[in-house]
C-alpha positions, 0 to 999 in steps of 0.5 A: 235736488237732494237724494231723498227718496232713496237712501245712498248705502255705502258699500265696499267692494273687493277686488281681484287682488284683494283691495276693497273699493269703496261704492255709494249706490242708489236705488232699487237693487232689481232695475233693469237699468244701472248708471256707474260713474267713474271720476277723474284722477286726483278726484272721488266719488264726490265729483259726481255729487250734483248728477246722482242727485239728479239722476236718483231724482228724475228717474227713480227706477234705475239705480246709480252707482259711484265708487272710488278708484283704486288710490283715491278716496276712501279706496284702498291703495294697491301697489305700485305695478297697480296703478295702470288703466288696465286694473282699473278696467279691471276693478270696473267689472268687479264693480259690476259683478258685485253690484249689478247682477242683472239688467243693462248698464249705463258708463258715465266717465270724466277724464280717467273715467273716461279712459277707464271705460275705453280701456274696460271696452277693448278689455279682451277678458272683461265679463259685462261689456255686452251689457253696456246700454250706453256711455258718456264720455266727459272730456275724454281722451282716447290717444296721442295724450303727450300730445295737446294740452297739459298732457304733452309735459308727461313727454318731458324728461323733466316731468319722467323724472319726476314720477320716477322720484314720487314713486320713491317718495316715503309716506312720512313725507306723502303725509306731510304734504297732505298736512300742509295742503289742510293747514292752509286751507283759508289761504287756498279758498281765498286764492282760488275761491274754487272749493272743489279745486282744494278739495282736489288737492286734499283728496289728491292720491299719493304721489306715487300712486299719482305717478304711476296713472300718470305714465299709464294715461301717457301712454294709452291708446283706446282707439279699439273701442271705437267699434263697441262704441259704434253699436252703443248709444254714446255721449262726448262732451268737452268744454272749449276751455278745457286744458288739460283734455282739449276738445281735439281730444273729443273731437277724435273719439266723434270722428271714428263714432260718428253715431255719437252726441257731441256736446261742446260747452263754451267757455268750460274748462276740465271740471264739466260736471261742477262747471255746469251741472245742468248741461251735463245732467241735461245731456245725461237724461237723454243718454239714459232715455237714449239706453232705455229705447234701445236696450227695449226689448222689441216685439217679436217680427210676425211670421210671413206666411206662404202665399201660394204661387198664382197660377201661371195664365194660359199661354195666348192661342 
């Protein structure tokens, strides 16, 4: 379904230390409920294409918010000490400052998202964790990331040296590369015949940046999120396919937030959101009722009045 009944305006957003995120936002400026998606590294705004769609469609009263990270997109890219899970917690309530000055807040996240918004809710000095309604989790993953999947060569030497040496690649060589990938691009779709994955490696953050999220994302740990986690209605969904964050990854996060939705997708792999966009929007809808029915204010509880003590029965002759 496309955004017709809202038109998207762009918006750019200016950090902390003065790097202007780029933010696509949807709907009424005044909703009491607010969905901001966070995407994934190497990914954009975009990813989320088929679920603001859908969201801006099904409800038309609440407001949707994508925006690109720091080093991805049409964001601005910051230094190399920059790129860390803790600034983009960071950059998130930025986000949040800048765009939702009132009313409650749904996070969405996908992979780094997702990681971004354990790290935004164990941030000691982050500003709107206690208006978090409700977060879903997209192929999350919260600790001990070296050790399933893909995640386990970061633990390599070959892999640490590798981002040691990116981090020093010069961006006459960065731009090269970014050239080959768009030069070959027929070549890339009749090979993969997956558009979104060459539109990953086209959009993909320079190498350096992509070095420094990724020593970042080894050595993360998010496990002080779990108890916001508990109080808030939450979503985890993963794909039995999944590689690069295994389901033992979500299974984790369910297991310390028992409270929380689990969804397993068979047969999905990492990209959930452009895999199988009507589960993910399915399970989004109920998250967002799930947000409004307990972010409702409740009636007041009705005063109990005195009842005056019976008095006592006369002692038997």
């Amino acid at each position: 379904m496309l955004m017709n009944a809202v038109a998207a305006q762009r918006v750019s957003v200016t950090t902390a230390d003065g790097l202007s995120l780029a933010t696509t936002q949807i709907g009424p400026e005044t909703a009491d409920l607010t969905v901001i998606l966070l995407h994934g590294l190497m990914g954009d705004s975009g990813s989320w294409q088929r679920q603001t769609s859908h969201l801006t469609s099904s409800h038309s009263d609440i407001r949707v918010i994508a925006y690109d990270q720091r080093g991805h997109g049409r964001s601005g890219r910051g230094c190399t000490r920059s790129n860390t899970l803790g600034q983009l917690a960071r950059d998130l309530d930025a986000v949040i400052d800048a765009t939702t000055a009132s009313g409650q807040i749904v996070l969405i996240g996908h992979s780094m998202g997702a990681m971004t918004i354990l790290q935004y809710l164990q941030h000691q000095q982050a500003r709107n964790v206690d208006r978090i309604a409700g977060v879903g989790l997209i192929a999350p993953a919260v600790a001990d990331i070296t050790r399933y999947g893909l995640g386990r060569t970061l633990a390599s030497p070959v892999v640490a040296n590798a981002c040691a040496l990116a981090s020093r690649i010069p961006a006459s060589a960065e731009a090269v590369r970014t050239t080959a990938v768009r030069a070959t691009a027929p070549i890339w779709r009749r090979i993969t015949k997956n558009a979104p994955i060459l539109a990953a490696l086209i959009n993909a953050p320079q190498l350096q940046i992509l070095a420094g999220f990724l020593e970042s994302i080894s050595r993360f740990d998010g496990t002080a999120a779990f108890r916001p986690l508990s109080g808030t209605p939450t979503l985890v969904m993963c794909g039995t396919a999944d590689r690069v964050t295994p389901p033992r990854h979500s299974a984790a996060v369910v297991a310390a937030v028992p409270a929380a939705e689990f969804v397993v997708v068979p047969d999905a792999g990492h990209m959930l959101m452009l895999e199988c966009p009507a589960v993910i929007n399915e399970r989004l809808d109920a998250l967002v009722e799930r947000a409004r029915i307990d972010s409702a204010p409740r009636p007041p509880t009705p005063e109990r009045r005195a009842v005056p003590a019976a008095a006592p029965l006369p002692l038997a002759a």
